[in-house]
C-alpha positions, 0 to 999 in steps of 0.5 A: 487450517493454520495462518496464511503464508507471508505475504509478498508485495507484487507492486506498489504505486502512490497519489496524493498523501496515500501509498498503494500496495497490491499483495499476493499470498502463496497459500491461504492456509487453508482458510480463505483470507479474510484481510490485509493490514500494511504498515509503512514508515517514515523512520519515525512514525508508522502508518497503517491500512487494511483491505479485504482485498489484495490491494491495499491503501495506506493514507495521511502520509506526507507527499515527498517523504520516503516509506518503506511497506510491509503486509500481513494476511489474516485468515479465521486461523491467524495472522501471517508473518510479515512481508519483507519491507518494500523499496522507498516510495514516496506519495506525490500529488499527481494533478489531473486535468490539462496543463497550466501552460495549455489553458494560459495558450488557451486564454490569450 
């Protein structure tokens, strides 16, 4: 067995202060993937998550700030090279429910 193949981040999505990239890997090596690490950075700090599964989170970011993402998998033979870093994303708060000027419409 020998260390997975790189990473490739197939999408990214975002919510509230949090990043979410989902992976896949060409080749596990010959060992079944056993997790995923994602590191993002703003320029000047960096942030990391880690998963067993392919989708990973990456959480206490700054709402507004741009990252860019890159991913590695690890498997018992070693840890892959790094991904190639993602496009800019950048979390926002999304709010859920009904809209501000519905329920005012709904008040009067």
């Amino acid at each position: 067995a020998s260390a997975p193949s790189t990473p490739q981040i197939v999408s990214t999505d975002y919510g509230d202060e949090e990043i979410y990239l989902s992976v896949s890997v060409a080749n596990n090596g010959g060992s079944a993937i056993t997790s995923y690490a994602a590191t993002c950075t703003d320029g000047t700090a960096d942030y990391t998550g880690t998963s067993t599964t392919s989708r990973i989170t990456v959480s206490g970011l700054t709402n507004g700030v741009s990252y860019s993402c890159s991913v590695t998998a690890t498997n018992a033979a070693g840890t892959s090279t790094s991904s190639a870093s993602s496009p800019s994303i950048a979390p926002e708060y999304i709010p859920v429910g009904l809209p501000i000027w519905l329920l005012y419409e709904a008040t009067k």
